[in-house]
N, C-alpha and C positions, 0 to 999 in steps of 0.2 A: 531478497531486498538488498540495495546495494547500500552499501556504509556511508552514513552522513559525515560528513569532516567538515571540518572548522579551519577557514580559511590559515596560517601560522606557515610563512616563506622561512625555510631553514637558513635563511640570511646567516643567524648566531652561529649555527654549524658552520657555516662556508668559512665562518670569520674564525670559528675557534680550530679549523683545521691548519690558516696559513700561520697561527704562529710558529714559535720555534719549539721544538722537539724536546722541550728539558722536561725533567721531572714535576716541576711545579706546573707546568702548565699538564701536562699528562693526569695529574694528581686529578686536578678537575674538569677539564674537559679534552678527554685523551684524543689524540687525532689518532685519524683512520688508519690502518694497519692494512697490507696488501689483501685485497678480496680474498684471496684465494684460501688465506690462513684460514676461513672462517666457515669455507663449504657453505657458503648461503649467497643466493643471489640477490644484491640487495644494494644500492644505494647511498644508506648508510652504516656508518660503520657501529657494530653492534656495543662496541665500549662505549658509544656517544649517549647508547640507547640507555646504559645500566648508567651515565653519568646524570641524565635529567630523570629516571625514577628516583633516583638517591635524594636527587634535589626536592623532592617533593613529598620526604617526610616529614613528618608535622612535628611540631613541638611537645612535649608531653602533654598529655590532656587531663593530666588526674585533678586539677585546681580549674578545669574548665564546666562552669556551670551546663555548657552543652553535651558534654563526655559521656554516650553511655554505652560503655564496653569494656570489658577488661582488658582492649588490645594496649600492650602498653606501647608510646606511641613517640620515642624516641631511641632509637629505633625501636620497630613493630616486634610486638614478642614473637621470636621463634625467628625473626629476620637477620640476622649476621651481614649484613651487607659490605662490611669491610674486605669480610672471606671470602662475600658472592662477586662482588667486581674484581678483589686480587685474585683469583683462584681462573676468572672468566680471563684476564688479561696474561697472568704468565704462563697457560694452556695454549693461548694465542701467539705466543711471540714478542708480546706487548709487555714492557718492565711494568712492576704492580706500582701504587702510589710510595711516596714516601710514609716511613711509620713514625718520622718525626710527631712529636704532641701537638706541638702549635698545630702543626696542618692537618692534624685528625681531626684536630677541634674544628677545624673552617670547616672541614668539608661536612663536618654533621651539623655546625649550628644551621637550625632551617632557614631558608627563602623569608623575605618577606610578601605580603600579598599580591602583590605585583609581579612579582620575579617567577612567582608560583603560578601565576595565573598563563605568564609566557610560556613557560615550561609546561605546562599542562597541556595548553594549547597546541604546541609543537607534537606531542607527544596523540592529542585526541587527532592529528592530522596523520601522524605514520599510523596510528592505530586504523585507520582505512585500508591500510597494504595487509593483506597476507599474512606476506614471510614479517613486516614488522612487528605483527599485530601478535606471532607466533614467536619473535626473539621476544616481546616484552613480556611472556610467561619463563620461556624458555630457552636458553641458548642452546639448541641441538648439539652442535659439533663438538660443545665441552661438555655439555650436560650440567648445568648449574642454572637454578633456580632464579629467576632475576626477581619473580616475587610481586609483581606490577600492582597484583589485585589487591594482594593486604597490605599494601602499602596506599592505595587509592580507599580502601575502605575505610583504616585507620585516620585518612582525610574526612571522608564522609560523616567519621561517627563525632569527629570533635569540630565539625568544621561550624564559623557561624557566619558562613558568607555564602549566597545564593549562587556567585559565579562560582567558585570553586563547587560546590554542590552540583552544578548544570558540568562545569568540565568534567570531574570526576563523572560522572553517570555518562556523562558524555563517551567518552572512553571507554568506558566499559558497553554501553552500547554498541561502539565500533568492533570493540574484542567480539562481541557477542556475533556478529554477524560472520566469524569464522571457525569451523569445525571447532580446533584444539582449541584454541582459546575460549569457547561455549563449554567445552568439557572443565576447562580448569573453571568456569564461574560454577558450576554448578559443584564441582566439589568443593570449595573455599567455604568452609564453614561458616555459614549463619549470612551470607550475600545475599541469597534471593529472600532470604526473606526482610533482608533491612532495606534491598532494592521494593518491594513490595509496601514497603511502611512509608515509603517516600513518597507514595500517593497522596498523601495529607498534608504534604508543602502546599505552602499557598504562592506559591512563585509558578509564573506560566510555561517559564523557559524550563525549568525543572521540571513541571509535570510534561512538559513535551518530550524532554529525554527519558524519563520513568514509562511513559504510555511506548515511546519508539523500542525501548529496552524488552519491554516485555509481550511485545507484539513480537520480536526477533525471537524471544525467547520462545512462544506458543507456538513459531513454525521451525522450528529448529526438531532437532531429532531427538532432543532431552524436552520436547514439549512437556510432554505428561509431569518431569518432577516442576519447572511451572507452574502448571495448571494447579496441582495439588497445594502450592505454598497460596494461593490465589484465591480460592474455591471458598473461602468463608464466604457470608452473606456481608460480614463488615465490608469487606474491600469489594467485593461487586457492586453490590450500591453504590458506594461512593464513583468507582467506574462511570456509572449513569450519571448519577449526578451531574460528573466533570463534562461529560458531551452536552449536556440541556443545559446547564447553568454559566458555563464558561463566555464570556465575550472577546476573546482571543480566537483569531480565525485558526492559528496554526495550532492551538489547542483544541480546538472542535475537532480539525482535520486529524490530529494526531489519535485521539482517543475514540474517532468515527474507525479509525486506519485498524485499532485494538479489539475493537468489536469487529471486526470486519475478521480479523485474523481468528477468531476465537470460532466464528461464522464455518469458513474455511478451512480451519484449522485437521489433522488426524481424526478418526473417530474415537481415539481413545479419550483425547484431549477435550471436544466436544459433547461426550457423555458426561465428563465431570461439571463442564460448568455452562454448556448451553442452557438445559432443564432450567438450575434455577433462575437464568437470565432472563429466561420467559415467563419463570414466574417473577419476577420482581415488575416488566415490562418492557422489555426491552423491542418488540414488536410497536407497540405503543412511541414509544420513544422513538423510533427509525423513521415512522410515519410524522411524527411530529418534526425534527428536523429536517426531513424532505417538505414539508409543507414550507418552512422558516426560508428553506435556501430557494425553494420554487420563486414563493413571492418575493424574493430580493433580487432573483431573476430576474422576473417582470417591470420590477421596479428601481433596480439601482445599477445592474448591471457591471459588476465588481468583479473583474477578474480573479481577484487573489482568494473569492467563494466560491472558484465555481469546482477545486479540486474538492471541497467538500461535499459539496453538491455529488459527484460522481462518485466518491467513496459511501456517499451512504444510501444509492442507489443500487452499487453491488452489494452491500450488506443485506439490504431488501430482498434483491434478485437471488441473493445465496438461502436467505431462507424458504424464496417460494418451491425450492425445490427440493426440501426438507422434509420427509414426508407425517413426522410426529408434528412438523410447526408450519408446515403449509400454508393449512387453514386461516390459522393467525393474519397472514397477508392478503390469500386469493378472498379471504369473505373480506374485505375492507375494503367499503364503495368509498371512504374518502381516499385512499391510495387510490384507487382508479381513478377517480376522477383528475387528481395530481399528477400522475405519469399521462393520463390521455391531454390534458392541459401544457407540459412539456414537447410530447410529439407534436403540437399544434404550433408551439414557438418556432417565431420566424426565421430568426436567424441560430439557424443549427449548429455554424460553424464554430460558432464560440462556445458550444460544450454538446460538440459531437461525442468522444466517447461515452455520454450521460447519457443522449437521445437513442444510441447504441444500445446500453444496457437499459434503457425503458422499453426499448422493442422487445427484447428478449424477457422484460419482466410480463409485459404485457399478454406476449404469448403464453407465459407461464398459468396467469393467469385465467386467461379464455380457458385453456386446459383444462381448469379445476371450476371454472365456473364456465362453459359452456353458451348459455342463456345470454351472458352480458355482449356476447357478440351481435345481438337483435337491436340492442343499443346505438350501436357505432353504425349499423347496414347503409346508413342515411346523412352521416357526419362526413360531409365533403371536406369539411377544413381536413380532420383525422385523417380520411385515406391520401391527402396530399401531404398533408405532413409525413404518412408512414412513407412516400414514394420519396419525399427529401431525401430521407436517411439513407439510400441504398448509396448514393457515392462513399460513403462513411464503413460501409460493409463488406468492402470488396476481398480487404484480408480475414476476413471473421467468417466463416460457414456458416456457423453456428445461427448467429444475427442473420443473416441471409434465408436460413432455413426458418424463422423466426420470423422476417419481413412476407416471405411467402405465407404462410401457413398464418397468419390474421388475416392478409388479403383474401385468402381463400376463405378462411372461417368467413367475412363479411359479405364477397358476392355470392355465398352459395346460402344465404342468408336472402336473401331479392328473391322475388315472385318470377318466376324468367321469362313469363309471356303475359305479365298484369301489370309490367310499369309504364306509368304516362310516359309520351312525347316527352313532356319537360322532366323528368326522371332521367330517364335515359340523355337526355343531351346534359346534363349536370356532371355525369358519369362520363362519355365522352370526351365533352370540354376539359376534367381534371386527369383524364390518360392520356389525352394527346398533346396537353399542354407539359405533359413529364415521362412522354414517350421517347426522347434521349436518356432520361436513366434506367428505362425498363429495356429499353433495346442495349445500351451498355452492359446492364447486368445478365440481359440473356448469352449475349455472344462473352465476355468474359468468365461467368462463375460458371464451373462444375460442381453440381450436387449430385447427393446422390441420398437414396434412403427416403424420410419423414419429408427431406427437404425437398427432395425432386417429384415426390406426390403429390405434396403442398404448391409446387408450382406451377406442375400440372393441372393441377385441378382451377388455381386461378388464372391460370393464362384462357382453359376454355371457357370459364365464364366472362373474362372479358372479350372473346372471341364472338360470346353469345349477344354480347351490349354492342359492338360493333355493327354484327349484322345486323341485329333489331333496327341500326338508328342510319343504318345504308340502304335499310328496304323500308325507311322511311319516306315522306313528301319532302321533308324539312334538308336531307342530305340531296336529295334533286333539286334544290333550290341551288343556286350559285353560295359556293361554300367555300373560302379560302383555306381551308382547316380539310376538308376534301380530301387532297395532296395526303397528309400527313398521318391524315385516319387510316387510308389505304397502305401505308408503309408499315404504320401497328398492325395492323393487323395481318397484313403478311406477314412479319416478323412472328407476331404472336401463333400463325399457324405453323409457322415451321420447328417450333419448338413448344409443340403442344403434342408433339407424337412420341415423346422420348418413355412415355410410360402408357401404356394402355389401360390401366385402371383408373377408376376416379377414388377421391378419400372421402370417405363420412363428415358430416356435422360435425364430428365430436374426433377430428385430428389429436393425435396425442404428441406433444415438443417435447415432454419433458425424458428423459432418462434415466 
């Protein structure tokens, strides 16, 4: 997952580099020092990095009715920052600040909330990079401690303002999304679990950065210690809760994103807290929001729902092929009838990857229930809507192997010498009217496996509706559509021989 950042133009930097070189300006925001001294590839310069964490210690918090921790928080216990920037700067090359009083004082008394808020922000922006996101732990080349974390946490624990709250997490979000600095959150005594407690803000921006943080953190390779601070029944309830009750799109979508990650997650990760997610409901709950975002679909047509919509689709699809929670999704005739209701929508293009992952749920589903394929044999809207989607599937196998193998499950589903005249031309009329995306797909995609059986097999049952409706009276009639039946179906027999076998009723997608 790539790092979210916060828009914050290093303007201030550009500005605090062209002054003059004296001490007093060095004190506080030291300009940049030749790259080379530093062995880091980087941009900016790492003393600018240790001048804006410094700025962003808080003021003591022991008289703060919000305070609850024992970090003391001017500076943070166990934090020396005077030692850690002078020790960082005369390693470098760069003179340390002055040890004059006055100007020790300036540089500790803290920011006001404003000042703090820029500084953060600048800081939640480099914290996107890497190598910056790896100096705000660590300065490699001298080896001293810049301390980012307990100094952002010490923020978090005394803080009573919901933007600092959202930057701080924010940050750490961003740190999270890179190796090292994932390793230092997880060792930083008592983080994940006071990042975990931040569930029960009732700020929207906040719980988007707490659900982004720890969706980063379940896929990361310290998943499991995660999981484990997580795994109460307190804090996963509440999880659900925030997806069904929330009115914020980008909180639905956020903590749609968290279950999703937990969905997909390691199998160590997912023994601890899938189980009781489905006991709480969480199956329940997926289908409910696919229902919410369907009909908003249908009826409001909102862009900025439709990334939820598609997120809580693969959280569905990720479970149907679950084999302890399967069942939970493939027996639910209202999910089917909801994903066969979306492939039916007309305009695909505005949440094609959705209609994608509902082909591939859908196949999952026939799989596991077999019999509902008897259903659809006869829904012309369904099989034109399933042929929409194949422009959509050209990079995806998978989906392809998926669009085929319904097709097949359905015509092999038809009586092959019992359907009426008007049967058969219904059939007809909806392949040759999307006989450019099936001749696109044959001459473009290579399958191979489940999926190249599954195509086989329905390319010869439409090979079989072809000729039924060519050794008709109705195709001897003067036939504008004539032309075009003849091109399918040449196409269809030349790549109907790539496999000699035919496949059963009972095709299997899943893996």
């Amino acid at each position: 997952m790539a790092p979210d950042s916060k828009s914050a133009p290093l303007q201030h930097q550009e500005e605090e580099e062209q002054q003059p070189e004296d001490l007093d300006t060095l004190s506080h925001n030291p300009s940049a020092p030749p790259d080379e001294l530093f062995d880091i590839s980087t941009t900016v310069d790492p003393s600018y990095v240790i001048s804006l964490i410094r700025k962003l210690l808080p003021a003591n918090g022991s008289n703060n009715p919000n305070y609850r921790g024992d970090v003391s928080c001017g500076p943070v216990q166990g934090l020396n920052v005077d030692d850690m920037e002078k020790s960082a700067l005369t390693r470098s090359g760069v003179p340390p600040p002055s040890t004059d009083t006055s100007e020790s004082m300036e540089i500790n008394v803290p920011v006001g909330e404003e000042a703090w808020e820029e500084y953060g922000c600048i800081l939640w922006d480099l914290s996107a990079s890497k190598t910056h996101a790896e100096l705000m732990n660590i300065n490699i080349s001298v080896q001293v401690q810049n301390l980012v974390l307990e100094v952002l946490l010490a923020n978090l624990m005394v803080s009573q303002s919901v933007r600092t709250t959202e930057i701080g997490l924010g940050i750490i979000g961003n740190l999270a999304c890179h190796e090292v600095p994932m390793k230092h959150i997880v060792s930083t005594n008592g983080l994940i679990e006071f990042i975990v407690d931040q569930m029960f803000l009732d700020d929207a921006q906040c719980l988007c950065e707490v659900c982004r943080l720890l969706t980063v953190g379940l896929q990361s390779s310290e998943g499991v210690t995660w999981a484990e601070a997580l795994q109460s029944e307190h804090y996963l309830t509440h999880i659900l809760w925030i997806a069904e009750n929330s009115l914020n799109t980008q909180l639905i979508e956020k903590s749609a994103e968290l279950l999703l990650a937990i969905i997909e997650s390691s199998q160590d990760v997912m023994h601890i807290l899938l189980p009781p997610l489905m006991k709480l409901g969480l199956a329940s709950l997926l289908i409910n929001l696919l229902d919410i975002e369907t009909s908003k679909l249908m009826s409001e047509r909102a862009p900025e729902r439709y990334p939820i919509l598609d997120v809580v689709l693969r959280a569905i699809e990720a479970l149907s092929v679950i084999d302890d929670h399967s069942q939970d999704i493939c027996l639910d005739k209202d999910l089917f009838q909801l994903v066969c209701a979306l492939l039916k929508f007309p305009d695909k293009v505005e949440v094609a990857n959705s209609c994608v992952t509902a082909v591939v749920l859908v196949a999952n589903i026939l799989s596991d229930v077999p019999t509902l394929a008897s259903e659809l044999s006869h829904d012309m809207l369904f099989l034109q809507g399933l042929l929409d989607v194949f422009p959509f599937t050209s990079d995806d196998s998978e989906a392809r192997s998926a669009l085929w193998n319904i097709i097949a499950r359905l015509l092999v589903r038809l009586p092959e010498n019992e359907m009426s005249s008007s049967t058969i031309q219904q059939y007809v009329l909806v392949l040759v009217s999307k006989s450019d995306v099936i001749e696109d797909d044959l001459l473009d995609c290579q399958l191979g496996g489940l999926g190249l059986k599954a195509r086989t097999t329905a390319l010869r049952r439409i090979i079989s509706i072809l000729n039924q409706w060519t050794a008709s009276k109705d195709y001897a009639k003067e036939n504008e559509n004539n032309i075009n039946i003849d091109r399918l179906l040449d196409c269809c027999c030349k790549h109907s021989e790539d496999v000699p076998s035919t496949v059963s009723h009972d095709m299997d997608l899943k893996e």
